[in-house]
N, CA, C and O atoms as a GROMACS GRO file, in nm:
protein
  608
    1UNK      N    1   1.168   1.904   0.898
    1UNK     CA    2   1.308   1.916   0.862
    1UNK      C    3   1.390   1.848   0.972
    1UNK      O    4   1.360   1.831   1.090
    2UNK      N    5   1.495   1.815   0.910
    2UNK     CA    6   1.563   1.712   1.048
    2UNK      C    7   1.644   1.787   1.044
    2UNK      O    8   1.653   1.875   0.958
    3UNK      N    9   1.747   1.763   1.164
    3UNK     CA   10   1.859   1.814   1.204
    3UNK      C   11   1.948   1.827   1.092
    3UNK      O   12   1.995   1.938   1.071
    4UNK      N   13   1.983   1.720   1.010
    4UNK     CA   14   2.122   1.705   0.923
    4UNK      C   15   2.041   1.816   0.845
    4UNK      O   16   2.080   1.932   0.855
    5UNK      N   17   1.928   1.785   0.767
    5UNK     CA   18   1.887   1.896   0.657
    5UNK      C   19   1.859   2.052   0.741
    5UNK      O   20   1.788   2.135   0.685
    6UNK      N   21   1.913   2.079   0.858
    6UNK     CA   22   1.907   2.233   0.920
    6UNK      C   23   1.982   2.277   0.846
    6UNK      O   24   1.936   2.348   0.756
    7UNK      N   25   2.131   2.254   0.852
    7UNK     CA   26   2.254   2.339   0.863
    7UNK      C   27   2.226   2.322   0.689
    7UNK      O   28   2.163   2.418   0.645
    8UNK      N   29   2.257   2.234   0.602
    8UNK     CA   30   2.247   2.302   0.478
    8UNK      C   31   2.138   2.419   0.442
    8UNK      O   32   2.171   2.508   0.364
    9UNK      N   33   1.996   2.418   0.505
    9UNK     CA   34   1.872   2.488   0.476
    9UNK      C   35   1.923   2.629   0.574
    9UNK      O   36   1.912   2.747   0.540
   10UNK      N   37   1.962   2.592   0.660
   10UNK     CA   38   2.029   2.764   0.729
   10UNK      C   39   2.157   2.829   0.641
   10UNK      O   40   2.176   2.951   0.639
   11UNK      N   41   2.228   2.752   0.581
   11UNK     CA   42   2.372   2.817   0.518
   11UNK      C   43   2.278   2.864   0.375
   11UNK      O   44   2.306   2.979   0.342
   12UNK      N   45   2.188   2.809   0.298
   12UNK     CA   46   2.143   2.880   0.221
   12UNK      C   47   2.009   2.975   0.243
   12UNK      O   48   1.978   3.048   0.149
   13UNK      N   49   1.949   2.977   0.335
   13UNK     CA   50   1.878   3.050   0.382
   13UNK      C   51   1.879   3.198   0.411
   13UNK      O   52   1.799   3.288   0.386
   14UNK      N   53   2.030   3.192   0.489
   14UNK     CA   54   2.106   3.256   0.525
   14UNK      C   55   2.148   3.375   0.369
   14UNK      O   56   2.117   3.491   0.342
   15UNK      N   57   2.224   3.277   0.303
   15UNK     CA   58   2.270   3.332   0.210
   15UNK      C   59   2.130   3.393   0.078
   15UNK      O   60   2.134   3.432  -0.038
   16UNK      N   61   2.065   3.379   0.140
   16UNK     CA   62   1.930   3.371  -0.004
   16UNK      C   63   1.863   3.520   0.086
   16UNK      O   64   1.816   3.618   0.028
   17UNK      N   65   1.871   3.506   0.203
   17UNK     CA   66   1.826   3.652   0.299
   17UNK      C   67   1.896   3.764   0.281
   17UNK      O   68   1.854   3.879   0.268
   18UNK      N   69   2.048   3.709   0.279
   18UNK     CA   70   2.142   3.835   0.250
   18UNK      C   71   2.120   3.919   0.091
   18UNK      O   72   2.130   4.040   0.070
   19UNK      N   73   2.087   3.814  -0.003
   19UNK     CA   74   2.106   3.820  -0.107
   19UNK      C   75   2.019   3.926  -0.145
   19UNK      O   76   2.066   4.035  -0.177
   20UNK      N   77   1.833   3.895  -0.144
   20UNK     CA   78   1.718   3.984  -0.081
   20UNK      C   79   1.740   4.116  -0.056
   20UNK      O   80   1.685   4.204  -0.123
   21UNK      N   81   1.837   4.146   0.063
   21UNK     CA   82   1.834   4.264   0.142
   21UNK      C   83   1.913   4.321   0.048
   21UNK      O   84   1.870   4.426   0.000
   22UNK      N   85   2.026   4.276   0.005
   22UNK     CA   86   2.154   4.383  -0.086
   22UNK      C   87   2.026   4.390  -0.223
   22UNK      O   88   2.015   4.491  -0.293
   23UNK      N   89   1.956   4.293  -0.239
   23UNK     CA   90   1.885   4.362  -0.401
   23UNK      C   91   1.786   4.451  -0.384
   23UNK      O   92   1.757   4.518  -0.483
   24UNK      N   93   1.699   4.478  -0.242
   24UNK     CA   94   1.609   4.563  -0.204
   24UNK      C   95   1.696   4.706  -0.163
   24UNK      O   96   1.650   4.820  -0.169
   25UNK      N   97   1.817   4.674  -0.125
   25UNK     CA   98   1.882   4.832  -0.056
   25UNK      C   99   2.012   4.869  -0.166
   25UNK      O  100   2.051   4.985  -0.157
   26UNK      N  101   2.079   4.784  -0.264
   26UNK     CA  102   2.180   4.836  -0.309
   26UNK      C  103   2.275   4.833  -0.234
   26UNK      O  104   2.359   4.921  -0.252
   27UNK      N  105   2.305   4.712  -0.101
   27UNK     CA  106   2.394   4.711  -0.068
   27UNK      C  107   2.507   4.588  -0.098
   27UNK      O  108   2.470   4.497  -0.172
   28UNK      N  109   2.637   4.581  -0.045
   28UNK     CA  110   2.698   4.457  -0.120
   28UNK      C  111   2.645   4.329  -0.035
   28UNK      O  112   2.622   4.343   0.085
   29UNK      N  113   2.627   4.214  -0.096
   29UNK     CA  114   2.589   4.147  -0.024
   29UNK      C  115   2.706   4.057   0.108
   29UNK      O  116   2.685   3.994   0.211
   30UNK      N  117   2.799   4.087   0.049
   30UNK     CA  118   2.909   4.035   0.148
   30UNK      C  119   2.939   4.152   0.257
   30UNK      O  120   3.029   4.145   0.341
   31UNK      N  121   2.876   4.226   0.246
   31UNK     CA  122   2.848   4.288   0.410
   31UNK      C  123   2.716   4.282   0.493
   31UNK      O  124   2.710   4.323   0.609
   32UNK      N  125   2.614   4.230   0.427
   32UNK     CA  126   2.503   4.143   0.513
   32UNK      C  127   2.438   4.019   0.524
   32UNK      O  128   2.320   3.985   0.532
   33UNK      N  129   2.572   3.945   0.521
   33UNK     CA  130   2.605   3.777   0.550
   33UNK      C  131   2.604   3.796   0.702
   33UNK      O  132   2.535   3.704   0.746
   34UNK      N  133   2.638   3.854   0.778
   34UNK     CA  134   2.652   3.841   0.932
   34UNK      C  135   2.581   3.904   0.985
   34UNK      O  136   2.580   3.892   1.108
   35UNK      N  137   2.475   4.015   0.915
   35UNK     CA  138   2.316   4.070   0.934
   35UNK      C  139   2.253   3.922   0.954
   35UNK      O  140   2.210   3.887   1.064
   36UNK      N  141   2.250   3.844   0.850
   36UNK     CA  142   2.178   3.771   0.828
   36UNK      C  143   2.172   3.639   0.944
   36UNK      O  144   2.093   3.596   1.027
   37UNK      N  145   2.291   3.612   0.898
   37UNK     CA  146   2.340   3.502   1.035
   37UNK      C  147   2.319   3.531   1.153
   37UNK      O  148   2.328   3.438   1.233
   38UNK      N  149   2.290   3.641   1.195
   38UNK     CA  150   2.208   3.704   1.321
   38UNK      C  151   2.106   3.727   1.373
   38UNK      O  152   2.058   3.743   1.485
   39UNK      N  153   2.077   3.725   1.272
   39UNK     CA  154   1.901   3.744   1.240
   39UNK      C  155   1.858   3.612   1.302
   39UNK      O  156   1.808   3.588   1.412
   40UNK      N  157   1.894   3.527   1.194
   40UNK     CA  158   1.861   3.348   1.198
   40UNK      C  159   1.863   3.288   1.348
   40UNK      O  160   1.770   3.224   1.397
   41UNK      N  161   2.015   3.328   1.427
   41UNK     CA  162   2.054   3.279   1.530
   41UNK      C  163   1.960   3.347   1.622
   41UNK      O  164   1.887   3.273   1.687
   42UNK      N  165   1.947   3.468   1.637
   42UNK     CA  166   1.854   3.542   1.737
   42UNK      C  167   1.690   3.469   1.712
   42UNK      O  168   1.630   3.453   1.818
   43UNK      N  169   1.619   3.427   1.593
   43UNK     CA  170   1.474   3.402   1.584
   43UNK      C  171   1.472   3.277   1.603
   43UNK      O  172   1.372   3.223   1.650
   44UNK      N  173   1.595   3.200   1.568
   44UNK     CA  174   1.626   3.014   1.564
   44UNK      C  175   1.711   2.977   1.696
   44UNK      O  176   1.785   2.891   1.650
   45UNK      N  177   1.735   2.986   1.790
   45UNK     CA  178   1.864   2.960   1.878
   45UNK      C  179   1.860   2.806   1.880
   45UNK      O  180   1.971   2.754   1.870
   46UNK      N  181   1.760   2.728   1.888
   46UNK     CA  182   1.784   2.578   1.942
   46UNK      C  183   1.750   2.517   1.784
   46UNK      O  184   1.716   2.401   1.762
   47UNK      N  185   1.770   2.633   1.675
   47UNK     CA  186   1.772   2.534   1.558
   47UNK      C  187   1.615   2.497   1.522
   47UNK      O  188   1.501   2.532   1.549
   48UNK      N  189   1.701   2.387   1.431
   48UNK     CA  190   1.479   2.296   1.411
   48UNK      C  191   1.395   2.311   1.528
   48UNK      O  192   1.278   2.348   1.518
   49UNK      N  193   1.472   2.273   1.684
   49UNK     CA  194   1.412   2.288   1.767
   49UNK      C  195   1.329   2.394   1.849
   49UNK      O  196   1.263   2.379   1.951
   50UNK      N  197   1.353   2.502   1.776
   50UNK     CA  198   1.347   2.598   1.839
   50UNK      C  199   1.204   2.609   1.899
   50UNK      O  200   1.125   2.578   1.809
   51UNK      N  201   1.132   2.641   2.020
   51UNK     CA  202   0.993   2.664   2.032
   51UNK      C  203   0.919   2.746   1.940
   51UNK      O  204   0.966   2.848   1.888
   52UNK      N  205   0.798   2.698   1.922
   52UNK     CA  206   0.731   2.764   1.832
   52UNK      C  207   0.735   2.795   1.675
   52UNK      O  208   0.653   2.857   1.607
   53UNK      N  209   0.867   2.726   1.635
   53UNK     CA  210   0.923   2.723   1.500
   53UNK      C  211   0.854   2.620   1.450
   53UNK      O  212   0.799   2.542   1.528
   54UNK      N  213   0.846   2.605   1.324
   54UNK     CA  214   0.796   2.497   1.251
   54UNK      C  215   0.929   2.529   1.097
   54UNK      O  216   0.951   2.622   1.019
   55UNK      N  217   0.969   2.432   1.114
   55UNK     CA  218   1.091   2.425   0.965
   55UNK      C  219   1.082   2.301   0.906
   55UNK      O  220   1.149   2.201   0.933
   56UNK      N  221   0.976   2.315   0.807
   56UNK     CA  222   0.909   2.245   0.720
   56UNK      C  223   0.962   2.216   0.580
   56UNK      O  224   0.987   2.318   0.516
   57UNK      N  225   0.990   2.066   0.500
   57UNK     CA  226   1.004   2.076   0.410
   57UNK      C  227   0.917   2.048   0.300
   57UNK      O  228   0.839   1.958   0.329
   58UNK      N  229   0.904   2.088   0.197
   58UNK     CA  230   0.854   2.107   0.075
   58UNK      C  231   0.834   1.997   0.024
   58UNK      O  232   0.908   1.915   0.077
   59UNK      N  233   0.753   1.939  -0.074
   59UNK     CA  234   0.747   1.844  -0.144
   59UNK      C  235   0.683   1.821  -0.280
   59UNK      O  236   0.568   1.865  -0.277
   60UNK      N  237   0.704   1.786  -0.360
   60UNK     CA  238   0.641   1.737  -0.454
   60UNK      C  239   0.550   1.640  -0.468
   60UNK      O  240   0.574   1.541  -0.399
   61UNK      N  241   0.430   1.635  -0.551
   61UNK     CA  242   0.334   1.532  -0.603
   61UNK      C  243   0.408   1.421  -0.607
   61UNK      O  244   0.331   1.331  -0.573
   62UNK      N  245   0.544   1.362  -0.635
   62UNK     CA  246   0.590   1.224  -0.612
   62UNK      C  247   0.711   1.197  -0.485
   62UNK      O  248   0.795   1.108  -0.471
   63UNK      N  249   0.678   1.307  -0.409
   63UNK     CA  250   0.740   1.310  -0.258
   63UNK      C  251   0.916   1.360  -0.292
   63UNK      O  252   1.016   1.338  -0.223
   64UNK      N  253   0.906   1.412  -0.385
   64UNK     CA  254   1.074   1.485  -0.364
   64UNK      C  255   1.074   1.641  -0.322
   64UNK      O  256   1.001   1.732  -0.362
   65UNK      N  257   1.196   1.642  -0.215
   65UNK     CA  258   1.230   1.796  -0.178
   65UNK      C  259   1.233   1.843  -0.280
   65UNK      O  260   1.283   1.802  -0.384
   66UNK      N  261   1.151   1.980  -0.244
   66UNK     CA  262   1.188   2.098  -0.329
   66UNK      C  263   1.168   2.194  -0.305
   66UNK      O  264   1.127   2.267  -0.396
   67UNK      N  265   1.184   2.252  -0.165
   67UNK     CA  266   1.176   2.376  -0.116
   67UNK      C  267   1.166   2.347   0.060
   67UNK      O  268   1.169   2.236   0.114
   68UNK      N  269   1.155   2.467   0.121
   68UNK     CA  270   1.123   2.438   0.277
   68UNK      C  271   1.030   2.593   0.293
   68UNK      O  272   0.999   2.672   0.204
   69UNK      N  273   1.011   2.598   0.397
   69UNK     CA  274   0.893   2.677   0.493
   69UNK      C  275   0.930   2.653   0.610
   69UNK      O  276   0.940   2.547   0.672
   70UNK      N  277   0.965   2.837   0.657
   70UNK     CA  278   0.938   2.858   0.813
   70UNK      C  279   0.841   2.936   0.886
   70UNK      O  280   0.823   3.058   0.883
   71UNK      N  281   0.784   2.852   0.949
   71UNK     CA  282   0.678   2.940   1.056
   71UNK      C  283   0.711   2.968   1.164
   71UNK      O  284   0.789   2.896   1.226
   72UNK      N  285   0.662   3.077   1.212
   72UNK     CA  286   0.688   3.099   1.377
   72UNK      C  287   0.591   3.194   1.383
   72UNK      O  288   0.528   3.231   1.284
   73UNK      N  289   0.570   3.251   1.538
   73UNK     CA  290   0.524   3.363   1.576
   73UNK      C  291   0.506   3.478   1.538
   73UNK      O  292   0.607   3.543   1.564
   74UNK      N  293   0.438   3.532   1.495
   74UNK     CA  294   0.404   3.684   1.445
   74UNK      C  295   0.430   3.791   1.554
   74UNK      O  296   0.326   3.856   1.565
   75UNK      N  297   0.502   3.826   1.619
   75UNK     CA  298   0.554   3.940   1.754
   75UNK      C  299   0.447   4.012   1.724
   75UNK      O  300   0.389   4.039   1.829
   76UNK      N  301   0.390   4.059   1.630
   76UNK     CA  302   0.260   4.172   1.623
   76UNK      C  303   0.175   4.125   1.664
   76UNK      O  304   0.083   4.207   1.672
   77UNK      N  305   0.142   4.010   1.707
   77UNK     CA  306   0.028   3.946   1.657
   77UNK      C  307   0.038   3.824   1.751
   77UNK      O  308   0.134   3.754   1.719
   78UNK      N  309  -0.033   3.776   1.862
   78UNK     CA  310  -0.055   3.661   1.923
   78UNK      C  311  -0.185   3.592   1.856
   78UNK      O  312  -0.240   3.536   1.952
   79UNK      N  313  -0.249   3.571   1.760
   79UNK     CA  314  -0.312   3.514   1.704
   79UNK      C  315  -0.273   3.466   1.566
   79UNK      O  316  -0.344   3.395   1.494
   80UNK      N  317  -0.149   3.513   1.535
   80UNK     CA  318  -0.082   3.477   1.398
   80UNK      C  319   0.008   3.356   1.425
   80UNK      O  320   0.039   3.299   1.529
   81UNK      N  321   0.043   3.335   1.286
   81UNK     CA  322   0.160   3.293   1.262
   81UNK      C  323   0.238   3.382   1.140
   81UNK      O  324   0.197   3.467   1.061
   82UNK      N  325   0.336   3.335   1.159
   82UNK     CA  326   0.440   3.436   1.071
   82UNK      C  327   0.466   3.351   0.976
   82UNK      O  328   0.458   3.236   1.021
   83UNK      N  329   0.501   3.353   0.842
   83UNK     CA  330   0.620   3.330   0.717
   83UNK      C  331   0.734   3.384   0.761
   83UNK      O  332   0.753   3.503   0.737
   84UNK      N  333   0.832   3.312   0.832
   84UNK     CA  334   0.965   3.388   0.808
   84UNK      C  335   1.023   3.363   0.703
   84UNK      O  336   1.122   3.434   0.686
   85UNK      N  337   0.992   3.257   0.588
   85UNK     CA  338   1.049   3.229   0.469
   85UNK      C  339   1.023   3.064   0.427
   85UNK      O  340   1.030   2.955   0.482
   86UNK      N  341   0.982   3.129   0.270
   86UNK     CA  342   0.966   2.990   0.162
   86UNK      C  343   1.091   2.985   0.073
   86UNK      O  344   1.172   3.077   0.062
   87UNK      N  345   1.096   2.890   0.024
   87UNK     CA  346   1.146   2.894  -0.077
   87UNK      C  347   1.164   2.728  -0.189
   87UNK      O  348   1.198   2.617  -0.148
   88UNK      N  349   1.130   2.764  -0.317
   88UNK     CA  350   1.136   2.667  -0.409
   88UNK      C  351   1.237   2.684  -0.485
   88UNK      O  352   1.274   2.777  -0.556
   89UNK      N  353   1.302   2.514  -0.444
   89UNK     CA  354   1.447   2.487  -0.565
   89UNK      C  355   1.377   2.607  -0.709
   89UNK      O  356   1.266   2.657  -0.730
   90UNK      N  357   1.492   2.611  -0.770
   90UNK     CA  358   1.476   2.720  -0.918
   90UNK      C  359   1.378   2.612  -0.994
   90UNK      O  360   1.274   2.640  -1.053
   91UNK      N  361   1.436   2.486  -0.978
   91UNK     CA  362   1.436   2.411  -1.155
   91UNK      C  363   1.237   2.342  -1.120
   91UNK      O  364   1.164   2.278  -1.196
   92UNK      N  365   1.210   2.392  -0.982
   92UNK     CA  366   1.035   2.356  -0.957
   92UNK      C  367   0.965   2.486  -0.910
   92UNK      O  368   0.874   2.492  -0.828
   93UNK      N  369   1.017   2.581  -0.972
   93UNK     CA  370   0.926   2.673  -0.950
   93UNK      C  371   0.868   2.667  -1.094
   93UNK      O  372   0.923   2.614  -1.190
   94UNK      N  373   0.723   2.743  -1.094
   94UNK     CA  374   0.646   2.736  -1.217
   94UNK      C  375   0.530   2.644  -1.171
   94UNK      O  376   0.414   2.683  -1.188
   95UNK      N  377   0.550   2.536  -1.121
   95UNK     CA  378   0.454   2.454  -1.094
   95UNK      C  379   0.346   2.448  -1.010
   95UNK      O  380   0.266   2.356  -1.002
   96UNK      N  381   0.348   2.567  -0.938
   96UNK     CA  382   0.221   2.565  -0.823
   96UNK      C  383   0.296   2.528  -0.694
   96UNK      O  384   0.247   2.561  -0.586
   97UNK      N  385   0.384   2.477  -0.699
   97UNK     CA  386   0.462   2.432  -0.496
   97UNK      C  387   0.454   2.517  -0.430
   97UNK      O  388   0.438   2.488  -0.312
   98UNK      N  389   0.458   2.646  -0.459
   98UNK     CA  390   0.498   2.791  -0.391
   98UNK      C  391   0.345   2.826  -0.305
   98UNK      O  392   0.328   2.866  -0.190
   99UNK      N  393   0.233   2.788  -0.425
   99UNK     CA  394   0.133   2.804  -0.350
   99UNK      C  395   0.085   2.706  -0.311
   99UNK      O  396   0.003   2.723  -0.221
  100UNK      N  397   0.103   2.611  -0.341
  100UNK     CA  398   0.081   2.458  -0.268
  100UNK      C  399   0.109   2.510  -0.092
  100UNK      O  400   0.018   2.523  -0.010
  101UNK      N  401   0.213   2.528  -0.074
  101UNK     CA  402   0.289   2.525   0.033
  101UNK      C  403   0.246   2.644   0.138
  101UNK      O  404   0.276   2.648   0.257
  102UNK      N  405   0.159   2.750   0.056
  102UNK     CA  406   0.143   2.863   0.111
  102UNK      C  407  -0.015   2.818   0.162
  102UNK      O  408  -0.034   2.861   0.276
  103UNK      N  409  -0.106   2.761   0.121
  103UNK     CA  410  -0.203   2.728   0.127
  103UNK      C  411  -0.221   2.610   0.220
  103UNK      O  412  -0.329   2.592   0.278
  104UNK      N  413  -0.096   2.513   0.240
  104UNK     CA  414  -0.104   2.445   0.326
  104UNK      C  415  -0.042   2.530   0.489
  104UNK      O  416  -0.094   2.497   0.595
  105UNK      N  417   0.052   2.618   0.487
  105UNK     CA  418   0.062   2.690   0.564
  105UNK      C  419  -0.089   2.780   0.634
  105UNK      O  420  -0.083   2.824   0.749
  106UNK      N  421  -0.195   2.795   0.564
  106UNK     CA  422  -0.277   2.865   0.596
  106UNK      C  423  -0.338   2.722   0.681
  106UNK      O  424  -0.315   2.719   0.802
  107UNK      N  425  -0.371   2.672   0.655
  107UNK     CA  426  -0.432   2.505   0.708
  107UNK      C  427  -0.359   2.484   0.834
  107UNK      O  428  -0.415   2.442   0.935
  108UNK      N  429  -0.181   2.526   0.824
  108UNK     CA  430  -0.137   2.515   0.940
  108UNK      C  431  -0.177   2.589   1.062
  108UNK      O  432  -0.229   2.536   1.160
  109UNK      N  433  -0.156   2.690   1.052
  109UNK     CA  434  -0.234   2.821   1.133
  109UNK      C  435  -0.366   2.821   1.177
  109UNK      O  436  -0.395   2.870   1.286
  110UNK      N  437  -0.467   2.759   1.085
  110UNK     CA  438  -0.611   2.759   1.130
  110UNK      C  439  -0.611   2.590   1.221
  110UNK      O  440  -0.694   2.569   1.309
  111UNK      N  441  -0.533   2.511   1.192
  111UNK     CA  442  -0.527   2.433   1.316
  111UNK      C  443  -0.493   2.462   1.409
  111UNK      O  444  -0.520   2.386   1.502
  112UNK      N  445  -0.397   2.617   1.444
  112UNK     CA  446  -0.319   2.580   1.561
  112UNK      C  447  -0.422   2.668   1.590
  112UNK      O  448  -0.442   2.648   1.710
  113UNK      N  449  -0.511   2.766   1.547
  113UNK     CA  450  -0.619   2.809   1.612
  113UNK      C  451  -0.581   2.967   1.626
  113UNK      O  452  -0.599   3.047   1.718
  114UNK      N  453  -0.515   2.977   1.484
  114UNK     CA  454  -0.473   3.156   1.463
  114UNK      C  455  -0.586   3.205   1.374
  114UNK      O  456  -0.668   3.147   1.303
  115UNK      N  457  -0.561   3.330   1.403
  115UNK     CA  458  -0.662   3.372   1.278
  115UNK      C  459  -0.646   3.456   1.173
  115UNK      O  460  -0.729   3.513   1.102
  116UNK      N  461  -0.479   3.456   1.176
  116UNK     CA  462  -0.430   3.565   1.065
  116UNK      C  463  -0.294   3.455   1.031
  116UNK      O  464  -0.280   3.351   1.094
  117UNK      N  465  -0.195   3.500   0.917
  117UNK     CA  466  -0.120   3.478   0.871
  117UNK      C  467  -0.045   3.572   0.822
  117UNK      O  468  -0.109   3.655   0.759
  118UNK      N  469   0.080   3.591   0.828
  118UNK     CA  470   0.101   3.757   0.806
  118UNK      C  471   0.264   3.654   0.786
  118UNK      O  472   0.301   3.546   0.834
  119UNK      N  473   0.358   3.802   0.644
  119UNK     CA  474   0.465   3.796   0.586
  119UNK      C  475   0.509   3.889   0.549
  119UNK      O  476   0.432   3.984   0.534
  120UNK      N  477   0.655   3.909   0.515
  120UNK     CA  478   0.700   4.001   0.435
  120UNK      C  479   0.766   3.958   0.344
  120UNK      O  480   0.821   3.849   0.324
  121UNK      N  481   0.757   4.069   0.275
  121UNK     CA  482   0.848   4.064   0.126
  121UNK      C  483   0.890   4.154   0.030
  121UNK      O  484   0.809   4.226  -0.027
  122UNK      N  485   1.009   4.159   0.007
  122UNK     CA  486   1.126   4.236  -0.026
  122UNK      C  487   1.008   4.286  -0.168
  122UNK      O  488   0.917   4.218  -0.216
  123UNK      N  489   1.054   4.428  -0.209
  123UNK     CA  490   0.945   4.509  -0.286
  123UNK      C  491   1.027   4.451  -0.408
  123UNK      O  492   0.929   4.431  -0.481
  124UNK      N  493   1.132   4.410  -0.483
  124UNK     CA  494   1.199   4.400  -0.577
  124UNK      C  495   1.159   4.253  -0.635
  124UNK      O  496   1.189   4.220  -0.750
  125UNK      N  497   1.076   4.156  -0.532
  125UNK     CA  498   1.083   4.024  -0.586
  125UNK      C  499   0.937   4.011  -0.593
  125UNK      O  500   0.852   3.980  -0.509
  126UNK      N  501   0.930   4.042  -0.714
  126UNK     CA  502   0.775   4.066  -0.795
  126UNK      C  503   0.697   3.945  -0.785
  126UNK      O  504   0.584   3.947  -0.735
  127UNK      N  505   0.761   3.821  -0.837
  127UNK     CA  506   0.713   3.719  -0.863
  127UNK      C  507   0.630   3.662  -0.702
  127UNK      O  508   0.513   3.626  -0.715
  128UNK      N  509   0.671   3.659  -0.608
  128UNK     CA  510   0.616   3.618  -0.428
  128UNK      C  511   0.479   3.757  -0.415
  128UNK      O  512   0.370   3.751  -0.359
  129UNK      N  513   0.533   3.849  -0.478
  129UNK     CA  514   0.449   4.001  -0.428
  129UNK      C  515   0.291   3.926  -0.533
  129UNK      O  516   0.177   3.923  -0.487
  130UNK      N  517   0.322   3.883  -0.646
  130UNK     CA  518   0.206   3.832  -0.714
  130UNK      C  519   0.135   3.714  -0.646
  130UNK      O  520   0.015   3.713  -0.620
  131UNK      N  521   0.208   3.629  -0.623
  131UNK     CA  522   0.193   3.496  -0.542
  131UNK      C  523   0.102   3.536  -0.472
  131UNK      O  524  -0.015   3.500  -0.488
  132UNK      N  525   0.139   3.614  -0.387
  132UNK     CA  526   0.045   3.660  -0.202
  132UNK      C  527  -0.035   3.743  -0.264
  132UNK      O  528  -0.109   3.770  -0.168
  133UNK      N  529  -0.085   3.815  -0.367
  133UNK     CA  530  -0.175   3.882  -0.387
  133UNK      C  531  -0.279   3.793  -0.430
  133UNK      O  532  -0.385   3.812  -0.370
  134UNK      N  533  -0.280   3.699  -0.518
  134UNK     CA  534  -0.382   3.593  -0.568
  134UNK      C  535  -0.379   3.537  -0.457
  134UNK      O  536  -0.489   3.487  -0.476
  135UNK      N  537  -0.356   3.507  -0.377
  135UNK     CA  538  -0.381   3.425  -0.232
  135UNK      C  539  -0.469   3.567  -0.148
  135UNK      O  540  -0.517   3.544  -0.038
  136UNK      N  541  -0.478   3.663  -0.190
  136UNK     CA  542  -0.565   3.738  -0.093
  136UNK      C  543  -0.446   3.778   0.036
  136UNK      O  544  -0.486   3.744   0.148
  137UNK      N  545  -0.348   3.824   0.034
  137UNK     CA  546  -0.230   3.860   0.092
  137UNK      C  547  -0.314   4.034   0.131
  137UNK      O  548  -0.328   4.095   0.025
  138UNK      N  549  -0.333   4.064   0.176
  138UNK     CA  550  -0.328   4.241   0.160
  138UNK      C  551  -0.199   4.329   0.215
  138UNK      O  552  -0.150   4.275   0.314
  139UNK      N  553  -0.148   4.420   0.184
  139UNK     CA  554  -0.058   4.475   0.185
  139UNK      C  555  -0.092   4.596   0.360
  139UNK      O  556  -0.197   4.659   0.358
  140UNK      N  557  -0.032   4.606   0.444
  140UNK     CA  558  -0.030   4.625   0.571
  140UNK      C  559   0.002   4.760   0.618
  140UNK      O  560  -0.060   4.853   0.669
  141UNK      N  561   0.140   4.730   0.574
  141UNK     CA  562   0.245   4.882   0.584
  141UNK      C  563   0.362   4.844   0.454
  141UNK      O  564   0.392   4.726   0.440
  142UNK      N  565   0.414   4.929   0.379
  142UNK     CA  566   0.545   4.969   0.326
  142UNK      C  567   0.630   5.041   0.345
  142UNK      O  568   0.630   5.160   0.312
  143UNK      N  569   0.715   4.984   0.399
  143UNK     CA  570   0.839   5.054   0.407
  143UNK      C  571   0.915   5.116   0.284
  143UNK      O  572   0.891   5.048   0.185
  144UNK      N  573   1.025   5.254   0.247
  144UNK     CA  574   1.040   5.274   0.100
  144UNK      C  575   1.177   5.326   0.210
  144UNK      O  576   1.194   5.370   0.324
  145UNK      N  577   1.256   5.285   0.090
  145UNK     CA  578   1.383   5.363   0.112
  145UNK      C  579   1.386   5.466  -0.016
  145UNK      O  580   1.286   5.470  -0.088
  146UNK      N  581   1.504   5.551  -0.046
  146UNK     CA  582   1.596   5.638  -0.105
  146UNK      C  583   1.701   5.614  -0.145
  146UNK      O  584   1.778   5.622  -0.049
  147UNK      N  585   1.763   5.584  -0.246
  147UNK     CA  586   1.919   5.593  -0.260
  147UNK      C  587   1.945   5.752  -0.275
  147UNK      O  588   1.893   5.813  -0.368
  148UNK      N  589   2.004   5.798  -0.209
  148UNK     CA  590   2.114   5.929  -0.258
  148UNK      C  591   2.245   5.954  -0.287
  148UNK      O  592   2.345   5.911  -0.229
  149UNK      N  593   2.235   6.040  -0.401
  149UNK     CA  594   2.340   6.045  -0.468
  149UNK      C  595   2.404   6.159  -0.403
  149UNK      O  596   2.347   6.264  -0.373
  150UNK      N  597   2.574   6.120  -0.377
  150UNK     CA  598   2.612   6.200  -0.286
  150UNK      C  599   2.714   6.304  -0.374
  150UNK      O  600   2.781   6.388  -0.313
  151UNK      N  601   2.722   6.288  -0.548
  151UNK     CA  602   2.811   6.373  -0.581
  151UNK      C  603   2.757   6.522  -0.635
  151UNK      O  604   2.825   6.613  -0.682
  152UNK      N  605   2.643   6.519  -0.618
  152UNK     CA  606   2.550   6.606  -0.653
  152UNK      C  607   2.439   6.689  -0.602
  152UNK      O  608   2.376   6.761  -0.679
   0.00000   0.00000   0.00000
C-alpha cells in the first residue's frame, strides 16, 4: 500500500471498524468513530510505515484493487502474526479474494518464520466467522456481552 492509498484505506477502515463495533454492541456508531481513530493511531503511528505492519493490497486475477490486509504483531504471541483486518470491495466479494488473501497471509507468516496466525472477529459477521472456519481458524476465547433492559 503506498502512502496516497493510506489515508483513503484508514478513513474507511476506520469507519468500517466503527461500524463492526456499534453492530456487535448496539451502540451508535457516531460515538465510536474516535474509539476507532484511536485504536488505528495507537497500533499505526508512522502509518504504512509503521514497524512491523504490513498494509497490503488486494488484488484480483487481472491485477485490480479490491480489498487490502493488515498484518502486524500478535501482543499474545511472539511467534504470530496478527489479522488486524481484511477487507473486500462489496461488488468482489463471492469470488474467493477473501480467501485468496487469507491463505496468502498464512504464506506470509510462515516466511517470516511464525508459527501461528491468529484474528478476531466481531460474533454478528457470520459470513468472515465461516470464512476462518473452512480455513481451519479455531475459536480461542469468546467474549459475550448483555444488553439490559433498564425499564424493567
Amino acid at each position: 500500500m503506498s502512502d496516497d492509498e493510506y489515508a483513503d484505506w484508514r478513513a474507511d477502515a476506520v469507519e468500517g471498524y466503527a461500524a463492526e463495533i456499534a453492530a456487535s454492541t448496539g451502540r451508535d456508531v457516531a460515538d465510536l468513530r474516535d474509539q476507532a481513530a484511536s485504536e488505528f493511531t495507537q497500533y499505526l503511528p508512522d502509518g504504512v510505515a509503521t514497524a512491523g505492519h504490513w498494509l497490503l493490497t488486494v488484488l484480483d486475477p487481472a491485477g485490480a484493487a479490491v480489498g487490502s490486509l493488515w498484518l502486524g504483531p500478535d501482543r499474545r504471541d511472539p511467534n504470530a502474526v496478527f489479522v488486524f483486518d481484511i477487507e473486500i470491495v462489496a461488488d468482489a466479494r463471492g469470488r474467493g479474494l477473501g480467501r485468496s488473501a487469507m491463505l496468502a497471509a498464512e504464506r506470509f507468516a510462515l516466511d517470516l518464520g511464525r508459527k501461528t496466525i491468529g484474528l478476531n472477529v466481531f460474533g454478528p459477521n457470520e459470513r468472515a466467522r465461516r470464512l476462518y472456519d473452512s480455513l481451519g481458524y479455531q475459536v480461542v476465547s469468546t467474549s459475550m456481552t448483555k444488553h439490559l433492559d433498564q425499564s424493567g
